[in-house]
C-alpha positions in Angstrom: 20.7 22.7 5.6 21.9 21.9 2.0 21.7 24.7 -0.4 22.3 22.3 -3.8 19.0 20.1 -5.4 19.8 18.1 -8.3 16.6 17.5 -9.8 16.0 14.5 -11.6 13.0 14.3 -14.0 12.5 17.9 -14.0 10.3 18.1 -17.2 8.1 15.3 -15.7 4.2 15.7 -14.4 5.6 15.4 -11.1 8.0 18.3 -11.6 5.5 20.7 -13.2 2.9 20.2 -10.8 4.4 19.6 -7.3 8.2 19.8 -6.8 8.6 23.1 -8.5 5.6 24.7 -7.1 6.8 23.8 -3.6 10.3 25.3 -4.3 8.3 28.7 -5.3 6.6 28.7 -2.2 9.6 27.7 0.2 11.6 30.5 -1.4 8.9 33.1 -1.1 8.5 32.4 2.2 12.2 32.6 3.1 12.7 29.2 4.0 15.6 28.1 1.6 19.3 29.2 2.1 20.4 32.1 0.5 22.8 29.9 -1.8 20.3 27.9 -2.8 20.5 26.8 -6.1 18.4 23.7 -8.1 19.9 21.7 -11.0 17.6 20.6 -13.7 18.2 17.8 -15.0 16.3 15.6 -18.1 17.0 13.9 -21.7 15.5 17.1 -23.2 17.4 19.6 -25.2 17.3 22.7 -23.7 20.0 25.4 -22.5 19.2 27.5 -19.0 17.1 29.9 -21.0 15.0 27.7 -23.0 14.5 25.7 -19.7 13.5 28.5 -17.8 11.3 30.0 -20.4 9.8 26.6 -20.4 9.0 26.1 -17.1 7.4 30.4 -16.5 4.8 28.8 -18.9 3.5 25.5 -16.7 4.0 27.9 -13.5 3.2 32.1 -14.2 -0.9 31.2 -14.0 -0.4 30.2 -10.6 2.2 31.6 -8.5 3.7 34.8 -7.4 5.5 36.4 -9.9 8.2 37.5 -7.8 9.0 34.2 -6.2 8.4 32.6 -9.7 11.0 35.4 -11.0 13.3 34.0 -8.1 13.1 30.5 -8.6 13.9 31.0 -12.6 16.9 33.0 -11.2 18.4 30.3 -9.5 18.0 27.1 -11.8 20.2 25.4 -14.5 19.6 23.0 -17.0 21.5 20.1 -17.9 20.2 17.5 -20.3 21.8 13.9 -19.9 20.4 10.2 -20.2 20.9 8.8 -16.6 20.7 5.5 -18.2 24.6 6.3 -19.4 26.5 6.6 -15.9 29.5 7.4 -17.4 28.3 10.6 -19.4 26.4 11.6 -16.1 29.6 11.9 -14.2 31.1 13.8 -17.1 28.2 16.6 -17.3 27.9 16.6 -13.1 30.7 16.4 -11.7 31.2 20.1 -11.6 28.3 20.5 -9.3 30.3 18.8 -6.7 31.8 22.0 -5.2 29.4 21.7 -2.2 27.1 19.4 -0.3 23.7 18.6 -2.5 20.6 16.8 -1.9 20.0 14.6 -5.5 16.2 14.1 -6.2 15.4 11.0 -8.6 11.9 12.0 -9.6 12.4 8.9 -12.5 11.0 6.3 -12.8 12.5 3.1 -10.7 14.4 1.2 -13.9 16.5 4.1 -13.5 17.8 4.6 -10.1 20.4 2.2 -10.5 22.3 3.9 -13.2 21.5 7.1 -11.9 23.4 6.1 -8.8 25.9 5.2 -10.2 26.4 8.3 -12.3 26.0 10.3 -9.0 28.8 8.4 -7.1 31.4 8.7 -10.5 30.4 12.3 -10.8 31.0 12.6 -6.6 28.1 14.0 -6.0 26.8 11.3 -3.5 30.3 11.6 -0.7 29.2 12.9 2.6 27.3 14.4 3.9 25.4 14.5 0.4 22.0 13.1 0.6 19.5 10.8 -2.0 16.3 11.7 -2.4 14.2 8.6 -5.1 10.4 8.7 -5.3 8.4 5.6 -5.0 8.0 2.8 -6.3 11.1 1.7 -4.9 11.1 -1.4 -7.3 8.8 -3.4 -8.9 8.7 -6.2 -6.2 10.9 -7.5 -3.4 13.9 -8.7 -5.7 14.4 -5.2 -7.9 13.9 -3.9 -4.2 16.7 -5.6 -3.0 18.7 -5.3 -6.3 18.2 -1.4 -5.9 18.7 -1.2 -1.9 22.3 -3.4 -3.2 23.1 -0.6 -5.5 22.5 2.6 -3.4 24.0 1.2 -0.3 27.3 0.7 -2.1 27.0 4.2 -3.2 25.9 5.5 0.7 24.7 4.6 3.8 21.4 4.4 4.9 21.2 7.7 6.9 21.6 9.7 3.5 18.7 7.7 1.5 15.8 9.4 2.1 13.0 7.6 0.1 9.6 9.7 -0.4 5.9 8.4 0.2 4.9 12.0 0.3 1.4 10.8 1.9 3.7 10.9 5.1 3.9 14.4 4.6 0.4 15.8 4.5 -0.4 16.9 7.5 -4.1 15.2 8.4 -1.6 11.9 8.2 0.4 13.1 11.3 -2.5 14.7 12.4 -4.3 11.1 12.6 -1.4 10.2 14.8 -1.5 12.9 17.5 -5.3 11.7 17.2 -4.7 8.3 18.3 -1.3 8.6 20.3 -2.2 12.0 22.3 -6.4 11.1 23.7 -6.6 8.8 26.4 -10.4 7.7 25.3 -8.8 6.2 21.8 -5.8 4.7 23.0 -7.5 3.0 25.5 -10.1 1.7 22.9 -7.1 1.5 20.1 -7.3 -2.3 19.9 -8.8 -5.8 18.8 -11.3 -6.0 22.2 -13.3 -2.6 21.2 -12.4 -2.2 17.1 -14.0 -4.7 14.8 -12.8 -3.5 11.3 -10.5 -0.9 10.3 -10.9 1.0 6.5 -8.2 2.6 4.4 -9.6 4.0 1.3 -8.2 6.2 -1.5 -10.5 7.3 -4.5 -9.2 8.7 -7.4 -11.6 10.3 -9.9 -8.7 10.8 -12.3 -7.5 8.0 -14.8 -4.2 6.9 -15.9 -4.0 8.9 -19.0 -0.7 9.4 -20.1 0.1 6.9 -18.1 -0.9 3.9 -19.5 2.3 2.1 -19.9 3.7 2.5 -17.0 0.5 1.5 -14.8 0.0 -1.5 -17.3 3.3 -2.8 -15.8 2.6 -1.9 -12.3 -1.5 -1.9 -11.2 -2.9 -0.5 -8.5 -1.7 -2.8 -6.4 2.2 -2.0 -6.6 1.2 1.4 -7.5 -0.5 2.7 -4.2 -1.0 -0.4 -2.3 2.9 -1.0 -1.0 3.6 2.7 -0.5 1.2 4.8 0.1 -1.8 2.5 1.9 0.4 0.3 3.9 1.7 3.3 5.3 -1.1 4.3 6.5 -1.9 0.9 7.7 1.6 1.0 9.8 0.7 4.3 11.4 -3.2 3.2 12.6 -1.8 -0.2 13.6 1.6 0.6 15.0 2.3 0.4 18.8 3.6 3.7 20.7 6.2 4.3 20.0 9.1 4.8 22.8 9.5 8.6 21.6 8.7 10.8 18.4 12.1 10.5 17.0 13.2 9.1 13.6 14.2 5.6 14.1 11.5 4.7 16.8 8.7 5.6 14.6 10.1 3.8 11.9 10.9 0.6 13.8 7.2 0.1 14.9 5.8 0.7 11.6 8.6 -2.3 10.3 6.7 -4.6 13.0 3.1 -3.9 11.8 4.3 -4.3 8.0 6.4 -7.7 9.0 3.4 -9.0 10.6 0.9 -8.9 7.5 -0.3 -12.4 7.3 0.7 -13.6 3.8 -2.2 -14.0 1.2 -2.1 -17.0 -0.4 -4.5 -18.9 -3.3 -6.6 -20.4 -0.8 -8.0 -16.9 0.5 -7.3 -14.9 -2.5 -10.8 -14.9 -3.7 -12.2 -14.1 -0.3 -9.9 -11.7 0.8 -9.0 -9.6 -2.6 -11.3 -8.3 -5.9 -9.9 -6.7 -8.4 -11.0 -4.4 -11.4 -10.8 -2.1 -14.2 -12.7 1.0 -15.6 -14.4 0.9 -18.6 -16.1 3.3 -20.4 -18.7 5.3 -17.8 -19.3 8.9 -16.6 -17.1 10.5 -14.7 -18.1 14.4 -12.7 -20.8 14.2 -15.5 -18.8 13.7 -18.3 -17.8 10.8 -20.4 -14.5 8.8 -19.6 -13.2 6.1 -21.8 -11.8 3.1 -20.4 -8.5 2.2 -19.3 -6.0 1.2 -22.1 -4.3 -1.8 -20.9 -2.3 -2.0 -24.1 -2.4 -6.0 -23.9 -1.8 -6.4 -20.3 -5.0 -8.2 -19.3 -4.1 -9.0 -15.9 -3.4 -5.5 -14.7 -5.9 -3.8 -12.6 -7.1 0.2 -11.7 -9.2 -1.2 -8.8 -8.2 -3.2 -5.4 -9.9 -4.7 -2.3 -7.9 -6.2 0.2 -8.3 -7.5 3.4 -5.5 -7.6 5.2 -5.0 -9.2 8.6 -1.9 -8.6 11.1 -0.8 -11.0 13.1 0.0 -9.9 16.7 -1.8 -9.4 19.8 -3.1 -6.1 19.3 -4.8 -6.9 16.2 -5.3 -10.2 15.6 -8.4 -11.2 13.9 -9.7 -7.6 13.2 -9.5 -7.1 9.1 -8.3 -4.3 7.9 -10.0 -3.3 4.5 -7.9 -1.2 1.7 -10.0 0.0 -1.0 -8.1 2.0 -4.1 -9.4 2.7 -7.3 -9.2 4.9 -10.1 -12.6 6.6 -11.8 -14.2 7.0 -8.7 -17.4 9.1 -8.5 -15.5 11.1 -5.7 -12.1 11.6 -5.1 -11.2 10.8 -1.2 -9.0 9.4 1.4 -10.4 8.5 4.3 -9.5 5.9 7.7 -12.9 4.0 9.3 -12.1 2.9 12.5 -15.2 0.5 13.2 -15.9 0.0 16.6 -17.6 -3.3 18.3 -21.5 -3.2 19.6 -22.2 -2.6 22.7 -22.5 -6.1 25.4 -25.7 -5.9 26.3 -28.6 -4.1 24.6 -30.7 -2.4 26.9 -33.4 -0.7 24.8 -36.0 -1.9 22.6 -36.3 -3.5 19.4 -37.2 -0.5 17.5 -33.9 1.2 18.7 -32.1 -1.8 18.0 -33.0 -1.9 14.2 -31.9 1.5 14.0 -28.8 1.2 15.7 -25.3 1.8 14.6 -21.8 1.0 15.3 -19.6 3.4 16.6 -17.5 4.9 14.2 -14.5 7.4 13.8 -14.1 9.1 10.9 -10.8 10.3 9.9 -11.0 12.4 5.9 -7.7 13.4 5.4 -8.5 14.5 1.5 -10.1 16.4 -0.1 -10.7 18.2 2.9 -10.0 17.5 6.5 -12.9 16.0 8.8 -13.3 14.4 11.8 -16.7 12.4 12.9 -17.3 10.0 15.5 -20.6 8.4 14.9 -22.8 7.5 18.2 -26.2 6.9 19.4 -28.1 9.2 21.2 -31.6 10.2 22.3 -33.2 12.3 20.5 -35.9 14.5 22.0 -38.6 11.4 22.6 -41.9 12.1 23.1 -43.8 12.4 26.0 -45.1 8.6 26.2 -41.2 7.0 25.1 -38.2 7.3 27.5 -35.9 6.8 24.8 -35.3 7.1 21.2 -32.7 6.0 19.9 -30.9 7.3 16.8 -27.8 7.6 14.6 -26.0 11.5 15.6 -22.5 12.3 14.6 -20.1 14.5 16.6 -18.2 16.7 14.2 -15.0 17.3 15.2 -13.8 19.1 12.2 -12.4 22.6 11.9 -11.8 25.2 9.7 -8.0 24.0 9.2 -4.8 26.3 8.8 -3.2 26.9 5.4 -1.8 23.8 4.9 1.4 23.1 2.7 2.2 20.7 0.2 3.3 17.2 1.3 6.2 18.2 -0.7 7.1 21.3 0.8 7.3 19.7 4.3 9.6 16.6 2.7 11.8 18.9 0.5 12.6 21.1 3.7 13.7 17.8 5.7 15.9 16.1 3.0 17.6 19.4 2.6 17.7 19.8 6.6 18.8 16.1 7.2 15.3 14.5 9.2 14.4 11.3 8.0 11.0 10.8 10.2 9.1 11.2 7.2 11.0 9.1 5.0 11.0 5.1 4.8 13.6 2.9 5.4 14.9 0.4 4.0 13.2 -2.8 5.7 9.7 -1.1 5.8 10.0 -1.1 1.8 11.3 -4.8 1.8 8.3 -5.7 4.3 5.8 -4.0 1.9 6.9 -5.5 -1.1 6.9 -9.3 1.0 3.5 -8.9 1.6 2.8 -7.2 -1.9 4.7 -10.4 -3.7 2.3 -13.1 -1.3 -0.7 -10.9 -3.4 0.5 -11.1 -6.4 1.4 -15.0 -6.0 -1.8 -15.4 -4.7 -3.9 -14.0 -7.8 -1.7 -16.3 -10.6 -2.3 -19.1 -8.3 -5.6 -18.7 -8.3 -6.7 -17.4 -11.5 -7.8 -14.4 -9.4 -9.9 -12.2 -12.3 -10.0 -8.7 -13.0 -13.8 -7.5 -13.1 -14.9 -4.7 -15.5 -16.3 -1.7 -13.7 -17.8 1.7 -15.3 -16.2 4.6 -15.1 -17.6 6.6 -12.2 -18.7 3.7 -9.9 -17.5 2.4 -6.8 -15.7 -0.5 -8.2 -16.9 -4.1 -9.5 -20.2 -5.3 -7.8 -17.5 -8.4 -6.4 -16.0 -5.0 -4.6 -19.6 -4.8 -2.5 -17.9 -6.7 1.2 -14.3 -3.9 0.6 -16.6 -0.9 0.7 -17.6 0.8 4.4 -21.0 1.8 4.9 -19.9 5.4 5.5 -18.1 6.0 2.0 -21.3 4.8 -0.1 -24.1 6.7 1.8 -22.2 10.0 1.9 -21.4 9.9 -1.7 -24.2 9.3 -3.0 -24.8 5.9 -3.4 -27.4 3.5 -2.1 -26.0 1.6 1.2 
């Protein structure tokens, strides 16, 4: 395990509130080296004390004064502007004594440069690793521009690029789900699933955001990473073994077999949206500030269809919005109605398809939604109804996603990590989108605050996420 993090960003949001934290926690449980040290690094102007006296104020609320006390001890600041390579090498290069793991929590304009700066300063010669936070680009071409850059700086086996929704653990959980039950992989197809639903629901807005979302949407913001992820892992076939490369190989099929949108379907097979002024939690939220950029969006429906023999015409819906009036993530695996219906027609208007139920966020639920008799009275056989089979528990501490992906980029384990032709697959299907909506003129509908979207949104949205939030089915 490396004992040396260059951290990249490190007086960003993403810093304060998730990287940092999960270094406090690793080190209080004893699960960093006893070397361990992290570099600091960001355009502000501090020395180590100023840093560190900076940081004890975003973190002493919350965390264990001793590990925090710890974590201070071991960090250094260094202030440099990673868009100059050349003055990068010059203030780094002495942190090239031993092998280091180099975290880019910037923003992707700047991982070329960066890169650069790291291979000058010789930080990046093996068996040093690269860690860069999504997005990985801004669509296939800067993809491919940035892939050119790193891979003449290092090979892939030392880029480690962080969706860290692969980290939580109800994701892998919904893979030991699927992969280790004979009664779902059996069913874990187009004859018995009709539709399959990926949403994520934000309550939270972009503020302090609004210039970099204005650039990138919702659409290249968590559709290409973080949902199509999750689509590769519910659609994927088994995969050979649990190792690195043959997960990651049958999640690159699923993503290269996305049909391509294109203008003809975009209006049946897309909506988009932003929030306006509405009510968020109870209280007020003001509209997104698009700051000119009319055709960006804080709200997506897609249907997506994959094109192979296990899931050919079965749509897969991904929902993703900001403002929501809940904040969830949750996978609807939809399954088809029975043959034959054998009971009457009262039971038939109150029947229901099979569902399973998969909340990964805010908390961690399982359902599977069948029918049943309920106790019938004494002149009926049978009376049908809706029941649901909780399968939830009350779950172990979990970590952070971070935690778990910190530990394997400093241990070496890529499983968690995308590659490089997943990313180009995503952004290939992403680009057919986004083609799609200019051709077409596709609009972007208003929607308050605090809703579930634009009414146009209505077909995205499974039955399941309006009824137990609160709204009307």
């Amino acid at each position: 395990m490396h004992d040396s993090l260059l951290l990249f960003g490190a007086t960003g949001d993403l810093a304060q509130r998730y990287l940092f934290p999960s270094l406090v926690h690793l080190l209080r449980d004893r699960l960093l080296p006893a070397q361990f040290r992290v570099i600091a690094i960001a355009r502000s102007e501090h020395d180590d004390e100023s840093f560190r006296a900076w940081l004890r104020e975003r973190l002493c609320e919350d965390y264990d004064p001793a590990a925090l006390d710890e974590l201070l001890r071991r960090v250094q600041y260094v202030s440099v502007d990673l868009a100059d390579a050349d003055s990068m090498a010059v203030a780094l290069s002495k942190f090239a004594d031993r092998p280091s793991v180099s975290y880019l929590s910037t923003p992707p304009n700047l991982f070329a440069s960066a890169c650069r700066g790291l291979k000058a300063a010789g930080l990046l010669e093996a068996p040093s690793r690269l860690v860069l936070e999504k997005p990985i680009g801004h669509d296939l071409a800067s993809a491919q521009e940035i892939d050119a850059t790193l891979k003449a700086a290092l090979d892939e086996s030392r880029i480690f690029r962080i969706d860290h929704y692969l980290g939580k653990a109800p994701v892998q959980n919904l893979l030991a789900l699927r992969l280790g039950n004979t009664l779902l992989e059996a069913t874990w197809e187009r004859r018995w699933i009709e539709s399959v639903d990926i949403i994520v629901a934000e309550t939270a807005g972009v503020d302090g955001r609004e210039g970099y979302y204005a650039d990138y949407g919702a659409l290249r913001d968590m559709v290409q990473n973080h949902m199509l992820q999750l689509l590769a892992l519910i659609a994927m076939e088994p995969p050979a073994a649990m190792d690195t490369n043959s997960i990651r190989e049958e999640k690159r099929k699923v993503l290269r077999a996305l049909r391509p949108m294109t203008a003809a379907t975009a209006d049946v097979d897309s909506v988009r949206g932003r929030y306006v002024t509405g009510v968020v939690d109870g209280q007020a939220a003001k509209g997104f500030d698009h700051r000119g950029h009319e055709d960006v969006e804080t709200f997506v429906g897609l249907r997506a269809w994959i094109d192979n023999w296990r899931w050919a015409g079965v749509p897969f819906r991904l929902v993703t919005g900001k403002r929501m009036p809940s904040r969830t993530t949750e996978v609807v695996i939809t399954f088809k109605p029975v043959t034959h219906w054998l009971f009457g027609a009262d039971e038939r208007r109150r029947a229901r398809a099979n569902q399973l139920r998969v909340r990964l966020q805010p908390e961690e639920t399982i359902e599977l939604g069948l029918m049943g008799s309920l106790a019938a009275s004494e002149w009926s056989a049978n009376e049908l109804q809706p029941m649901s089979l909780d399968l939830a528990m009350l779950p172990p501490k979990r970590r952070i996603a971070y935690e778990r992906l910190m530990i394997d980029a400093l241990k070496g384990d890529q499983t968690l990590f995308v590659r490089d032709d997943e990313v180009e697959a995503a952004w290939r299907w992403i680009d057919s989108v986004s083609a799609a909506w200019r051709e077409a003129g596709t609009p972007v509908h208003d929607y308050p605050a605090g809703s579930w979207g634009p009414a146009e949104a209505q077909p995205f949205l499974p039955r399941t996420l309006t009824t137990t939030a609160g709204r009307k089915p």
